[in-house]
CHARMM-style PDB file with segment names, atoms N, HN, CA, C and O in Angstrom:
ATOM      1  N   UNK     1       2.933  36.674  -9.313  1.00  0.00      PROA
ATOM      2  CA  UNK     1       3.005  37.111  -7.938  1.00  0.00      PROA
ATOM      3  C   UNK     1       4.341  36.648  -7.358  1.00  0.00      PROA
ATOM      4  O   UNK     1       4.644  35.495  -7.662  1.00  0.00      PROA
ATOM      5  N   UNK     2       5.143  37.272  -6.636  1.00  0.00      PROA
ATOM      6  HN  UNK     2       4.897  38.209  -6.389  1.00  0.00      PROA
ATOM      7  CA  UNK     2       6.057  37.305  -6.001  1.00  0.00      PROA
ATOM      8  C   UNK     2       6.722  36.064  -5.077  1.00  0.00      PROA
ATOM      9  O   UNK     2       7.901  35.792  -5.303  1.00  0.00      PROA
ATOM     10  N   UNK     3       6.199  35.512  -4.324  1.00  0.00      PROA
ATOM     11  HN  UNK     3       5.241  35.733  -4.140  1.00  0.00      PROA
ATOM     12  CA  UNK     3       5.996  34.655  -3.333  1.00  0.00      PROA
ATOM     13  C   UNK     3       6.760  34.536  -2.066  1.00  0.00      PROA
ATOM     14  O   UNK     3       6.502  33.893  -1.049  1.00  0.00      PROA
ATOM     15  N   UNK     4       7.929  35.436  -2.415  1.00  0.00      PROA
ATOM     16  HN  UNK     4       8.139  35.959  -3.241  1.00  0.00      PROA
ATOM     17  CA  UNK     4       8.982  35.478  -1.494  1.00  0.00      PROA
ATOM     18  C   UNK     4       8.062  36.984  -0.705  1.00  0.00      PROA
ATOM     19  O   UNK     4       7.807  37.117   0.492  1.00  0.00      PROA
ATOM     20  N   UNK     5       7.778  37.799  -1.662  1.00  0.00      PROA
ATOM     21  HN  UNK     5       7.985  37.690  -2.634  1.00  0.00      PROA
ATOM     22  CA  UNK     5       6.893  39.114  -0.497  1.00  0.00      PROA
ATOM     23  C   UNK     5       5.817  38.998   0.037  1.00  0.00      PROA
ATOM     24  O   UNK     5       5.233  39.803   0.762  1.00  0.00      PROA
ATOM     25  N   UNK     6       5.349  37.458  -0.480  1.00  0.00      PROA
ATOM     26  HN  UNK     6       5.824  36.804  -1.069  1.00  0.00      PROA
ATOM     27  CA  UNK     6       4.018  37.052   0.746  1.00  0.00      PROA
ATOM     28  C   UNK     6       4.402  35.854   1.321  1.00  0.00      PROA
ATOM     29  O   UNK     6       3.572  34.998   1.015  1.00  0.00      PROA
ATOM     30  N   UNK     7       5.104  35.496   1.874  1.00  0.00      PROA
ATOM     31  HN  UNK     7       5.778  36.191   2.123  1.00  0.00      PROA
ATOM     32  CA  UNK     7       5.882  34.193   2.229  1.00  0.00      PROA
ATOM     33  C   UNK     7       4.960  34.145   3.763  1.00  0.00      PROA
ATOM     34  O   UNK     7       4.553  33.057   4.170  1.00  0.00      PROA
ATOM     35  N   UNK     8       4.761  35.090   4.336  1.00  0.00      PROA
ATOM     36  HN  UNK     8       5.092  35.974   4.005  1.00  0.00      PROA
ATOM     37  CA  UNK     8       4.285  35.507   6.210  1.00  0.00      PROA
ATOM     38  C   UNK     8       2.859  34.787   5.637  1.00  0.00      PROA
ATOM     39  O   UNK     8       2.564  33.815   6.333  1.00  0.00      PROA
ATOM     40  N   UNK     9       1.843  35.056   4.453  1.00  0.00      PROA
ATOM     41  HN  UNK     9       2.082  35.845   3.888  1.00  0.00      PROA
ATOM     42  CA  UNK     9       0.274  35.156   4.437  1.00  0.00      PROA
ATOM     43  C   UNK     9       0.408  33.528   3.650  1.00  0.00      PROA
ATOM     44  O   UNK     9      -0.634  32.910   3.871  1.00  0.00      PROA
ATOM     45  N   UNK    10       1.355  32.744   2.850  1.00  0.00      PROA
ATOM     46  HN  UNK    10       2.201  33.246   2.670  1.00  0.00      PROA
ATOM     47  CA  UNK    10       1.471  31.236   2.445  1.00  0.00      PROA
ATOM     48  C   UNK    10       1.528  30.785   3.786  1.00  0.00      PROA
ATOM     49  O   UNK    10       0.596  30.019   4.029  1.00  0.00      PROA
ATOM     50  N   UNK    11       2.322  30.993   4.788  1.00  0.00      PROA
ATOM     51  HN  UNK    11       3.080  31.615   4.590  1.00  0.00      PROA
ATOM     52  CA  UNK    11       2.951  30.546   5.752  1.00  0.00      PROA
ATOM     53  C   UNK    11       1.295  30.534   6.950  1.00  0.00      PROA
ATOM     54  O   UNK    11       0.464  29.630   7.041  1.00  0.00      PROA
ATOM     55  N   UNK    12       1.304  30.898   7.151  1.00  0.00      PROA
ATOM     56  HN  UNK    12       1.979  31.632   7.078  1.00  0.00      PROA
ATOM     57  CA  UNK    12      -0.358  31.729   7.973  1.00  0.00      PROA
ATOM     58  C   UNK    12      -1.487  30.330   7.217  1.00  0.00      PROA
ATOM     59  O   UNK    12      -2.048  29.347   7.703  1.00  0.00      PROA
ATOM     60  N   UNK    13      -1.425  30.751   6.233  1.00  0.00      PROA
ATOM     61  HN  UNK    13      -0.969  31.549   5.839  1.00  0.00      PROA
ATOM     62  CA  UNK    13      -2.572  29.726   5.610  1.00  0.00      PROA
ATOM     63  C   UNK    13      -2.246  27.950   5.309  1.00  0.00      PROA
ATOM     64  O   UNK    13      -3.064  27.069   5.045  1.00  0.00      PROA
ATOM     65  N   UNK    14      -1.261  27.886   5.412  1.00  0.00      PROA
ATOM     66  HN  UNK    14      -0.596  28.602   5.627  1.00  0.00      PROA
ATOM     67  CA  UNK    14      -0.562  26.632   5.687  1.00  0.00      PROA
ATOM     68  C   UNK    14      -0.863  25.875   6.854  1.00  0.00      PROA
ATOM     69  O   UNK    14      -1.296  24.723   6.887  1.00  0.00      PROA
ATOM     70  N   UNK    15      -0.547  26.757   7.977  1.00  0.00      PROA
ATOM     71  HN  UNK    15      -0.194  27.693   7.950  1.00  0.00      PROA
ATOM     72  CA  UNK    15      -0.447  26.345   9.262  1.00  0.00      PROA
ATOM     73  C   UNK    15      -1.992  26.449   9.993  1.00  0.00      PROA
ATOM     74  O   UNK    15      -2.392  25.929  11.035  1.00  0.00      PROA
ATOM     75  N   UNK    16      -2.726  27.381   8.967  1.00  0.00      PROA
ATOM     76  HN  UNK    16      -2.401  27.804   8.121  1.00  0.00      PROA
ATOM     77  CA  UNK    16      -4.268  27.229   9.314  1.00  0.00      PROA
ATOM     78  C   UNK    16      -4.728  26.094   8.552  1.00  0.00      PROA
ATOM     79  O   UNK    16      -5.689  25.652   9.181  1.00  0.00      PROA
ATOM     80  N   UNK    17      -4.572  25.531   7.720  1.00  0.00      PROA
ATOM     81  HN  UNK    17      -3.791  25.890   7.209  1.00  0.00      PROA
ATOM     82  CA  UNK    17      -4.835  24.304   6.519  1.00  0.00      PROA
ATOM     83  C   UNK    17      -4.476  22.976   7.440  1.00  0.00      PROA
ATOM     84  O   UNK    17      -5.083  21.906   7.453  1.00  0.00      PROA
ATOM     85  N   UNK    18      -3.197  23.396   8.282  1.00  0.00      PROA
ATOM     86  HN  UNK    18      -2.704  24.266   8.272  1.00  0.00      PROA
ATOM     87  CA  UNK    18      -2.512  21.695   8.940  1.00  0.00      PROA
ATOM     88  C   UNK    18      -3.290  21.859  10.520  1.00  0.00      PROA
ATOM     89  O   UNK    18      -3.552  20.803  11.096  1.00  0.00      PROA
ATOM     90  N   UNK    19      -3.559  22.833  11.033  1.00  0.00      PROA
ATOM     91  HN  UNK    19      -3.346  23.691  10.566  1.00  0.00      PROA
ATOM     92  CA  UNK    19      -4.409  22.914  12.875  1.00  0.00      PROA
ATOM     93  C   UNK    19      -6.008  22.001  12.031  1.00  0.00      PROA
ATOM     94  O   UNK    19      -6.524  20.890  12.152  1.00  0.00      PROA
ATOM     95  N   UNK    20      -6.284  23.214  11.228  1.00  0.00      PROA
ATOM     96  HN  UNK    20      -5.865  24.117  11.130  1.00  0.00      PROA
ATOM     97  CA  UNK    20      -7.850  22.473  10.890  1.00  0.00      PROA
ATOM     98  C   UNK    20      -8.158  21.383  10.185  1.00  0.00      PROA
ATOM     99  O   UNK    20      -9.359  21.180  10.003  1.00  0.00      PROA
ATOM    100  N   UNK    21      -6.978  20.230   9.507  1.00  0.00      PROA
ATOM    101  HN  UNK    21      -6.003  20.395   9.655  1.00  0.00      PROA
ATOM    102  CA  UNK    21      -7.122  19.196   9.237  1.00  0.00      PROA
ATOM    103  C   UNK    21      -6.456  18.411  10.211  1.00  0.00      PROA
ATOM    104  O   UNK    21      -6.422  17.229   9.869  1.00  0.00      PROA
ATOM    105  N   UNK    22      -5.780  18.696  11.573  1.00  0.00      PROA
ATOM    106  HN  UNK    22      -5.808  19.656  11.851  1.00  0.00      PROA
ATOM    107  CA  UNK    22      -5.473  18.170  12.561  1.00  0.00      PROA
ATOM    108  C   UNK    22      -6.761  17.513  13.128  1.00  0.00      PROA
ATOM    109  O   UNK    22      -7.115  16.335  13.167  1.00  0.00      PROA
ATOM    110  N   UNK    23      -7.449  18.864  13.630  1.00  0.00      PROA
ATOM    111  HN  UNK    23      -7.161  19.821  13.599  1.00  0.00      PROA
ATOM    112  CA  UNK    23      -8.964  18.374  14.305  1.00  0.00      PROA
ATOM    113  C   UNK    23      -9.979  17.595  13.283  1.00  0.00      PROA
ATOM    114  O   UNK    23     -10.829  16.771  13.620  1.00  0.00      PROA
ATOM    115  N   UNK    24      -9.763  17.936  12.282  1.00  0.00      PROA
ATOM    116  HN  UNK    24      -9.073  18.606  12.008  1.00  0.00      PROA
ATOM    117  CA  UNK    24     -10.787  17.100  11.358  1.00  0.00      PROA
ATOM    118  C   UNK    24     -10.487  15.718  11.347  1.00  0.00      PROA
ATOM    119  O   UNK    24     -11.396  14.888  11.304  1.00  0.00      PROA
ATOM    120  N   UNK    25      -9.023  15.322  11.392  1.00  0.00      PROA
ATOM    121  HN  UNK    25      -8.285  15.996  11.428  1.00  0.00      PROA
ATOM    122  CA  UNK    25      -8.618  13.977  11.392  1.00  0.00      PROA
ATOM    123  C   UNK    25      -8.692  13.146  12.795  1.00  0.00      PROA
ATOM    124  O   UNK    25      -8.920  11.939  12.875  1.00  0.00      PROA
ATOM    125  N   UNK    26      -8.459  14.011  13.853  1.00  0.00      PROA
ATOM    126  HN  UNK    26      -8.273  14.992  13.788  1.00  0.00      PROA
ATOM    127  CA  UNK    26      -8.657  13.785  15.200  1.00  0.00      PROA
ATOM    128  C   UNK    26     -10.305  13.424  15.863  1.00  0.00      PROA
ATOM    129  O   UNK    26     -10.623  12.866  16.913  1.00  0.00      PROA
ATOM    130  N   UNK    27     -11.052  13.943  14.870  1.00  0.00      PROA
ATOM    131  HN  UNK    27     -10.793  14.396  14.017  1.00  0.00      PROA
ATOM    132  CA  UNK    27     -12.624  13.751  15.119  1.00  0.00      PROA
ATOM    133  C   UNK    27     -12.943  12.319  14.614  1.00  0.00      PROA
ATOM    134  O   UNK    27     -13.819  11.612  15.113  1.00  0.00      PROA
ATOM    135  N   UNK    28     -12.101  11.936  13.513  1.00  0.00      PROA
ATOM    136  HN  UNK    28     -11.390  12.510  13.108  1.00  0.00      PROA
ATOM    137  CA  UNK    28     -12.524  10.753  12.174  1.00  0.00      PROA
ATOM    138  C   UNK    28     -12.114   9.135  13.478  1.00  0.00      PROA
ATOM    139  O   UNK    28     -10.978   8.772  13.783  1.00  0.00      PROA
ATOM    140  N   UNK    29     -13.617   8.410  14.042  1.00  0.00      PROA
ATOM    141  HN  UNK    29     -14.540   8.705  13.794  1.00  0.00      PROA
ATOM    142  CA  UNK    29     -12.967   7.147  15.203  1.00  0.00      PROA
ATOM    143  C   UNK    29     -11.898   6.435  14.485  1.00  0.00      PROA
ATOM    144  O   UNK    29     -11.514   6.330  13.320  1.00  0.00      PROA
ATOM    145  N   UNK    30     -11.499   5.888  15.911  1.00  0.00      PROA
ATOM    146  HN  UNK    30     -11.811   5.973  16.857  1.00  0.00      PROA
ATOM    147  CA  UNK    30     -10.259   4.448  15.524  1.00  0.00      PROA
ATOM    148  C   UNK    30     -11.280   3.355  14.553  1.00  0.00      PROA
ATOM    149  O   UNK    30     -12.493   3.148  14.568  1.00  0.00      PROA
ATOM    150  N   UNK    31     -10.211   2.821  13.772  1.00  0.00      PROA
ATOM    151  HN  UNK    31      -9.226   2.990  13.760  1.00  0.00      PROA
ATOM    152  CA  UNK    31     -10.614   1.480  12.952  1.00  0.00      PROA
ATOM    153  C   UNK    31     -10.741   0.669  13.653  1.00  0.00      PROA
ATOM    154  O   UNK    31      -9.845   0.390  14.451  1.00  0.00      PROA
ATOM    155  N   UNK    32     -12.343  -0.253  13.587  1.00  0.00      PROA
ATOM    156  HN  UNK    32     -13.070  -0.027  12.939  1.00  0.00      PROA
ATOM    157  CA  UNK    32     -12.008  -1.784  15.018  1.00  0.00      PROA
ATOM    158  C   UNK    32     -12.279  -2.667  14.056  1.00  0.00      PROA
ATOM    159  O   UNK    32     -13.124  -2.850  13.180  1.00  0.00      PROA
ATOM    160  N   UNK    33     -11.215  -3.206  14.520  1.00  0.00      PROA
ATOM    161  HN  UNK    33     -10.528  -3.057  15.231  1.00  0.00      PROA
ATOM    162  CA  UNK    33     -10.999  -5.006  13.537  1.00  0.00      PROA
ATOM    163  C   UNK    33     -11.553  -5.744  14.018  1.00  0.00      PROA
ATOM    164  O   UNK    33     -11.223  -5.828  15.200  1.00  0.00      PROA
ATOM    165  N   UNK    34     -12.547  -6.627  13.648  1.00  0.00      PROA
ATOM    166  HN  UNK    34     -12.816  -6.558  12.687  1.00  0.00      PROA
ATOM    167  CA  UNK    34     -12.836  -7.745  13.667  1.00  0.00      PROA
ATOM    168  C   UNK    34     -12.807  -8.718  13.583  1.00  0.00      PROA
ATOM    169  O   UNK    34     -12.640  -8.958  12.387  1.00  0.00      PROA
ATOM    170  N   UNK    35     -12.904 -10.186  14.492  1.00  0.00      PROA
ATOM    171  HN  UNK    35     -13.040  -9.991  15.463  1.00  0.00      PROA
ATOM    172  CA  UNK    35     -12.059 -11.334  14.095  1.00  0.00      PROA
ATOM    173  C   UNK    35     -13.143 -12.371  13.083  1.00  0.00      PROA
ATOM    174  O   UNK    35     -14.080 -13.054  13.496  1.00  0.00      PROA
ATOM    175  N   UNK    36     -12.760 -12.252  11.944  1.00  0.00      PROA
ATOM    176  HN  UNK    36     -11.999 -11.697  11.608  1.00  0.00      PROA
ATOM    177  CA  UNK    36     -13.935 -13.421  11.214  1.00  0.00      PROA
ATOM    178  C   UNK    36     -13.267 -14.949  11.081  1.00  0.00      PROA
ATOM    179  O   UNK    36     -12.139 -15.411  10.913  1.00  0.00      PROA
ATOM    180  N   UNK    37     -14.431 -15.390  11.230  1.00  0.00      PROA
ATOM    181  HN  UNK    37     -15.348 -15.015  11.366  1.00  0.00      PROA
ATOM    182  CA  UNK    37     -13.364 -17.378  11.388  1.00  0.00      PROA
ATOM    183  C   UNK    37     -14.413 -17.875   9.623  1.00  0.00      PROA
ATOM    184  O   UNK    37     -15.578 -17.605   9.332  1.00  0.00      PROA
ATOM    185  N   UNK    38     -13.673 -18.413   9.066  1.00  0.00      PROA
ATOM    186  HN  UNK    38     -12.726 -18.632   9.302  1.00  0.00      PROA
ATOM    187  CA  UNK    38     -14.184 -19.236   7.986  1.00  0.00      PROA
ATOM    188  C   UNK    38     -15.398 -20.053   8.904  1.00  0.00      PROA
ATOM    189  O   UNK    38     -15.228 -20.538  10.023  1.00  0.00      PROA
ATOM    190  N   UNK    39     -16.979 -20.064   7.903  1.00  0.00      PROA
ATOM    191  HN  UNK    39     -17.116 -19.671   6.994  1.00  0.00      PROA
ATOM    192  CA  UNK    39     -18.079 -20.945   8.009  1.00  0.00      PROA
ATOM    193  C   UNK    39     -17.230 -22.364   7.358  1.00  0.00      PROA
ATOM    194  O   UNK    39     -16.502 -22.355   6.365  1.00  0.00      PROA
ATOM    195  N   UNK    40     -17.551 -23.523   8.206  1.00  0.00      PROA
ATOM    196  HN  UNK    40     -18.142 -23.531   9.013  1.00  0.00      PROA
ATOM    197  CA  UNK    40     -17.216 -25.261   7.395  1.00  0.00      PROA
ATOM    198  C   UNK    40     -18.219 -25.380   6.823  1.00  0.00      PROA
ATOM    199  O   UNK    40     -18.091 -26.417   6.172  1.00  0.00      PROA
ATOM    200  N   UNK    41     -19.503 -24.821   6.579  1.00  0.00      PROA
ATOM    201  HN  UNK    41     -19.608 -23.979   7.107  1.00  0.00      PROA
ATOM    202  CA  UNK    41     -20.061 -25.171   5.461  1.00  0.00      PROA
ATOM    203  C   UNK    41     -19.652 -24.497   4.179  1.00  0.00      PROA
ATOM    204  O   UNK    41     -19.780 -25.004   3.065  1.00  0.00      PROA
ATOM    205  N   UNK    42     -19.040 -23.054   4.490  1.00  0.00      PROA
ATOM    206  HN  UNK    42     -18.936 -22.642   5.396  1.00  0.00      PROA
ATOM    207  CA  UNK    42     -18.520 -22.980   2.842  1.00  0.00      PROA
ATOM    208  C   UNK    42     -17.382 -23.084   2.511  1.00  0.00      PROA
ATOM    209  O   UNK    42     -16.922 -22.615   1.470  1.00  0.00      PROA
ATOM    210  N   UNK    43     -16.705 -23.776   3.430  1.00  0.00      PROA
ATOM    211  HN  UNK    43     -17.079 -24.156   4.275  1.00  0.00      PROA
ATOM    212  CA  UNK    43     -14.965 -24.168   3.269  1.00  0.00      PROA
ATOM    213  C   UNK    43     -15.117 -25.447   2.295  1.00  0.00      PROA
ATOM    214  O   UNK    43     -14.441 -25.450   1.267  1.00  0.00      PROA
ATOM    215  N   UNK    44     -15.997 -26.562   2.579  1.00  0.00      PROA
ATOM    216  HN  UNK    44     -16.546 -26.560   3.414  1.00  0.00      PROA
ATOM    217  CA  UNK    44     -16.061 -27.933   2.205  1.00  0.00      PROA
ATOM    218  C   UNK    44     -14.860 -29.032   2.664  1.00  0.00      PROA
ATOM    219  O   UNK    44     -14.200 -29.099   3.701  1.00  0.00      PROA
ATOM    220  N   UNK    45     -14.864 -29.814   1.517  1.00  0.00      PROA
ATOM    221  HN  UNK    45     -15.400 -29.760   0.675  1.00  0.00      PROA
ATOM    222  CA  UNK    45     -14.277 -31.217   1.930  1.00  0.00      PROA
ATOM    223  C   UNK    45     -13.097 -30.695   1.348  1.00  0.00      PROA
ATOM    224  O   UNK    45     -12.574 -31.755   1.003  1.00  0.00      PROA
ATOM    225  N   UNK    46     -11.981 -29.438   0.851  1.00  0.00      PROA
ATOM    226  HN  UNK    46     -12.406 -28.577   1.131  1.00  0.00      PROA
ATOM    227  CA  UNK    46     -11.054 -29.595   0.111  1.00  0.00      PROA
ATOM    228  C   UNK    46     -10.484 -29.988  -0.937  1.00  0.00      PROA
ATOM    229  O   UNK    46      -9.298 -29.844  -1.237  1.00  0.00      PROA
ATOM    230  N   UNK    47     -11.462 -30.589  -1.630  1.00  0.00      PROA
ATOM    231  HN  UNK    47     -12.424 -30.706  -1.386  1.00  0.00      PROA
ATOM    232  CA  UNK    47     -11.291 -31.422  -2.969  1.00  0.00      PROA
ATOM    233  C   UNK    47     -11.270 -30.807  -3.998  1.00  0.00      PROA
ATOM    234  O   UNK    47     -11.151 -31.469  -5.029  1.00  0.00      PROA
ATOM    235  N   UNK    48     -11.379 -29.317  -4.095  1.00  0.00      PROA
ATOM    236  HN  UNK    48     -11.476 -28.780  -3.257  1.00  0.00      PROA
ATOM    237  CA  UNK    48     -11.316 -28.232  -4.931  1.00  0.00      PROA
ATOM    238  C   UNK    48     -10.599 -27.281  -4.735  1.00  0.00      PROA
ATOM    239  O   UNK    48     -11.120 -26.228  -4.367  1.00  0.00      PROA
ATOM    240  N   UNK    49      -9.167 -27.370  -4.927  1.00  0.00      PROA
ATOM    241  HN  UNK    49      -8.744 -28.225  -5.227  1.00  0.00      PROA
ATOM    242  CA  UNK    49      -8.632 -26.341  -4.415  1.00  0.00      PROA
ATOM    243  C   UNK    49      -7.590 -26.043  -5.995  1.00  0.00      PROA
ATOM    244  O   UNK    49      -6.964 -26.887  -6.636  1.00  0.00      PROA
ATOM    245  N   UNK    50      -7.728 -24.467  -6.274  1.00  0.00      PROA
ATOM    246  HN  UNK    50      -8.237 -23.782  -5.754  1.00  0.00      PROA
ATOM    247  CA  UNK    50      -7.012 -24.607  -7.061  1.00  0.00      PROA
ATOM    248  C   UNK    50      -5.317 -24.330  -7.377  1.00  0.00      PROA
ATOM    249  O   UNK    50      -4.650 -23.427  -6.872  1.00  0.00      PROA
ATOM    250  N   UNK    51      -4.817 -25.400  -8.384  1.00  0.00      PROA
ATOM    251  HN  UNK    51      -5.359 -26.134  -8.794  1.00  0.00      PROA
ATOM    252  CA  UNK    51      -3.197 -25.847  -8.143  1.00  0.00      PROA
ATOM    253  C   UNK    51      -2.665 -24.736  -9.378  1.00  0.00      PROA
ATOM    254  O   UNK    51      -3.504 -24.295 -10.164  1.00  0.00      PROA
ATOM    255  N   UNK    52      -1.427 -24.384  -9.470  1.00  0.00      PROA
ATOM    256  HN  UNK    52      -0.745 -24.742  -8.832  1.00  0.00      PROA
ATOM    257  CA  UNK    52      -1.156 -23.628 -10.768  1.00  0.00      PROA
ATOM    258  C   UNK    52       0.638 -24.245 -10.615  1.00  0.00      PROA
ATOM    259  O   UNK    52       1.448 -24.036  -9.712  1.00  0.00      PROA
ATOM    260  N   UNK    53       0.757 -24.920 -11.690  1.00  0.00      PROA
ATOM    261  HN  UNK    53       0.099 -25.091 -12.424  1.00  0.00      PROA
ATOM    262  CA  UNK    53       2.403 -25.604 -11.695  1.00  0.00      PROA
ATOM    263  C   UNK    53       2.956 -24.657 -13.032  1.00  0.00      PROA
ATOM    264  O   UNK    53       2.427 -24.456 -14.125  1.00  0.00      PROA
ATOM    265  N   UNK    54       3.960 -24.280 -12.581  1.00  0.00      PROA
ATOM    266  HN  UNK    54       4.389 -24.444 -11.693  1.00  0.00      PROA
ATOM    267  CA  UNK    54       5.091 -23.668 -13.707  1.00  0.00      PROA
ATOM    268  C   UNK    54       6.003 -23.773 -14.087  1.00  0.00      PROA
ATOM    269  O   UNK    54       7.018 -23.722 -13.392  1.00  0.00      PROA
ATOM    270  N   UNK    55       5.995 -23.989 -15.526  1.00  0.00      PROA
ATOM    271  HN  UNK    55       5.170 -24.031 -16.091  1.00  0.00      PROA
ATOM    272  CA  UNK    55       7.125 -24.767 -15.594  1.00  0.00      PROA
ATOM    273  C   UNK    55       8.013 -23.949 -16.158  1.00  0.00      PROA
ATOM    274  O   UNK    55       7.579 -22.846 -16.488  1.00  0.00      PROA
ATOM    275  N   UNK    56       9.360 -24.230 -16.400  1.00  0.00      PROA
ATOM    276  HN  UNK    56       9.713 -25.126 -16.132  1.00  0.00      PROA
ATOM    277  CA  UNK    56      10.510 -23.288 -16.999  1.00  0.00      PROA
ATOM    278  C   UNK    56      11.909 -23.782 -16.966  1.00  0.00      PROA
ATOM    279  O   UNK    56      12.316 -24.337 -15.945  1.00  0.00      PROA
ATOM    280  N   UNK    57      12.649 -23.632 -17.961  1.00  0.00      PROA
ATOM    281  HN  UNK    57      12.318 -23.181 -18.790  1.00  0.00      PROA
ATOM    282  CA  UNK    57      13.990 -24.079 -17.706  1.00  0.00      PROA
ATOM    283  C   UNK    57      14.818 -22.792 -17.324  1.00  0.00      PROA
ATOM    284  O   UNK    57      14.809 -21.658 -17.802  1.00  0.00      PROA
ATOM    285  N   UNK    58      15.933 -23.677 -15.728  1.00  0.00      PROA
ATOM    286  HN  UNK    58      15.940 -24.598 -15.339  1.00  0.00      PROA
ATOM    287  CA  UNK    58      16.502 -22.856 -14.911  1.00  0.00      PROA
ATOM    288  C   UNK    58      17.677 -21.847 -15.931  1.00  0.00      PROA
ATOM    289  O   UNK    58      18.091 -22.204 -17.034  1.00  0.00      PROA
ATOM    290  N   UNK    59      17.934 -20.952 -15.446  1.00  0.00      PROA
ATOM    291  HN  UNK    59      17.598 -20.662 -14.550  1.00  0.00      PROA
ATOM    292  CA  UNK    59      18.993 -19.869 -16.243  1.00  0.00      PROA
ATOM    293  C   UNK    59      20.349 -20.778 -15.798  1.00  0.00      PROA
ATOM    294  O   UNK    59      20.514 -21.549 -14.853  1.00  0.00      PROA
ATOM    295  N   UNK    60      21.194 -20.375 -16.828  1.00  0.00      PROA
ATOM    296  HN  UNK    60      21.060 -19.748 -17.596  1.00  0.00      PROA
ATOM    297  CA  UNK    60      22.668 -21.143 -16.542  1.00  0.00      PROA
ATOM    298  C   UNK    60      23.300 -20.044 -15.709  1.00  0.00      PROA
ATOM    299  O   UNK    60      22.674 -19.011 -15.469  1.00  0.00      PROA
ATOM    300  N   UNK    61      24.514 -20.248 -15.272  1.00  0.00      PROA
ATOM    301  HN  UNK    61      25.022 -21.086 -15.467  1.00  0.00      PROA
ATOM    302  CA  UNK    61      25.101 -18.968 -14.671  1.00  0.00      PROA
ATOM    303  C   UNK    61      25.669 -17.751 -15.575  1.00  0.00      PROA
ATOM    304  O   UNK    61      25.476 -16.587 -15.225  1.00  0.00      PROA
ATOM    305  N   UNK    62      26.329 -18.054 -16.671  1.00  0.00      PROA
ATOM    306  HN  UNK    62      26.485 -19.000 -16.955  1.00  0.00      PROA
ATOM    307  CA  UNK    62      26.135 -17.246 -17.541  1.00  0.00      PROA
ATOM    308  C   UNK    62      24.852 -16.484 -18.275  1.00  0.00      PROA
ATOM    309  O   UNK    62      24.999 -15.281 -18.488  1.00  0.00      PROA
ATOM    310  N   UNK    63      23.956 -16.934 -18.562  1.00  0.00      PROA
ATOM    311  HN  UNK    63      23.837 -17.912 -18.389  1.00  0.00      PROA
ATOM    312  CA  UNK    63      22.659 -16.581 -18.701  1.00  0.00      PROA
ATOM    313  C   UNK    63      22.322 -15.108 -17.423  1.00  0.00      PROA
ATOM    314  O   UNK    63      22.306 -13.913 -17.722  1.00  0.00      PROA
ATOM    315  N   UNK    64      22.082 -15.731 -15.973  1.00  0.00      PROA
ATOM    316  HN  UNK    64      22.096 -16.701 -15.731  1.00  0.00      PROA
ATOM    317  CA  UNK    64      22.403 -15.346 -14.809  1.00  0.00      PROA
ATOM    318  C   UNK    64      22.953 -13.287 -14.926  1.00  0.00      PROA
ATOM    319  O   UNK    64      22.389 -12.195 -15.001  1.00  0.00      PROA
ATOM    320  N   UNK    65      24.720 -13.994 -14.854  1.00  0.00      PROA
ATOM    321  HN  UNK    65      25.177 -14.881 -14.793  1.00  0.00      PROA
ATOM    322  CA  UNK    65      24.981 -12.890 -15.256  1.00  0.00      PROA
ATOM    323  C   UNK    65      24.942 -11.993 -16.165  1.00  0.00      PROA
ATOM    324  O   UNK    65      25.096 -10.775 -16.075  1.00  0.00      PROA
ATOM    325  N   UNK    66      24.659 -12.863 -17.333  1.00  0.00      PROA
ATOM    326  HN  UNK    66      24.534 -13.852 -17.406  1.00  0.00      PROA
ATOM    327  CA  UNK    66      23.840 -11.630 -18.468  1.00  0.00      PROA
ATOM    328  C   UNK    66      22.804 -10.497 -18.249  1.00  0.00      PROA
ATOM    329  O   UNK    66      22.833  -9.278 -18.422  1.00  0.00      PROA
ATOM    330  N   UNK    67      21.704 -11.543 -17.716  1.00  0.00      PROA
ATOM    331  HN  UNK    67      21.680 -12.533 -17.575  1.00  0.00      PROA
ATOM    332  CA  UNK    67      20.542 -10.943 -17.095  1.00  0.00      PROA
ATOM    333  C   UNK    67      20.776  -9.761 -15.906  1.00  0.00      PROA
ATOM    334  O   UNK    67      19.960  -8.873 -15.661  1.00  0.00      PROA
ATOM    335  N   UNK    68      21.817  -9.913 -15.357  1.00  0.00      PROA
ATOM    336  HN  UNK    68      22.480 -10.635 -15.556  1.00  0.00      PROA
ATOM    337  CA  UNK    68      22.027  -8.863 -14.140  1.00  0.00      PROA
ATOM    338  C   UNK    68      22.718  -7.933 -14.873  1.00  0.00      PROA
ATOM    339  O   UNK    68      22.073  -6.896 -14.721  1.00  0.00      PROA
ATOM    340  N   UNK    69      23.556  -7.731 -15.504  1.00  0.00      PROA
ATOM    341  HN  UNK    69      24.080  -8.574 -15.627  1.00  0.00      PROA
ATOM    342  CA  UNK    69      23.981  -6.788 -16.538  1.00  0.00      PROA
ATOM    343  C   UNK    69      23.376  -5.804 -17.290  1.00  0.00      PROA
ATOM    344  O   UNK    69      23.769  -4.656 -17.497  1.00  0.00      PROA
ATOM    345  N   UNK    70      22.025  -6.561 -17.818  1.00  0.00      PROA
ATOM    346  HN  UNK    70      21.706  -7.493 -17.649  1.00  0.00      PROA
ATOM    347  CA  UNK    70      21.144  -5.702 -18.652  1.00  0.00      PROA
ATOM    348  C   UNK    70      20.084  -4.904 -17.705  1.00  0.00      PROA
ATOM    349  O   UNK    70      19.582  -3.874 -18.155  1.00  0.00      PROA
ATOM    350  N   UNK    71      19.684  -5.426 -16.210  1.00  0.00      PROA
ATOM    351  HN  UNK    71      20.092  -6.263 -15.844  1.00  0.00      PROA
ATOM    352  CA  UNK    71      18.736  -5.099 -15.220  1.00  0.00      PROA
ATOM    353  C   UNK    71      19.812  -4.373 -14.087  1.00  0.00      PROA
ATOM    354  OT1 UNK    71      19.380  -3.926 -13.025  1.00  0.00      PROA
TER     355      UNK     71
END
């Protein structure tokens, strides 16, 4: 099919596709946020919290610029 000799009936159905998902989206309510506060009974005493240490040796500056070279 052509598309350039029905360009008026794409165009028509487009603009009927974007009015009637206008109102459909215009019907859909606002989002209401709610404020939730942490319960202290299931927060606790803090004594469990978990730590994650990483270790690694730093790049030299040559290293550095290698790395920016290849990225």
């Amino acid at each position: 099919m052509n598309v350039m000799k029905h360009m008026e009936a794409v165009f028509v159905v487009a603009m009927s596709l974007a009015v009637s998902g206008s109102y459909l989206l215009d019907a859909i309510p606002e989002a209401q946020a709610r404020n939730y506060s942490a319960d202290p009974a299931m927060v606790g005493s803090g004594d469990k919290i978990a730590v994650v240490k990483v270790t690694a040796k730093r790049l030299s500056a040559e290293e550095k610029l290698a790395d920016g070279a290849r990225g």
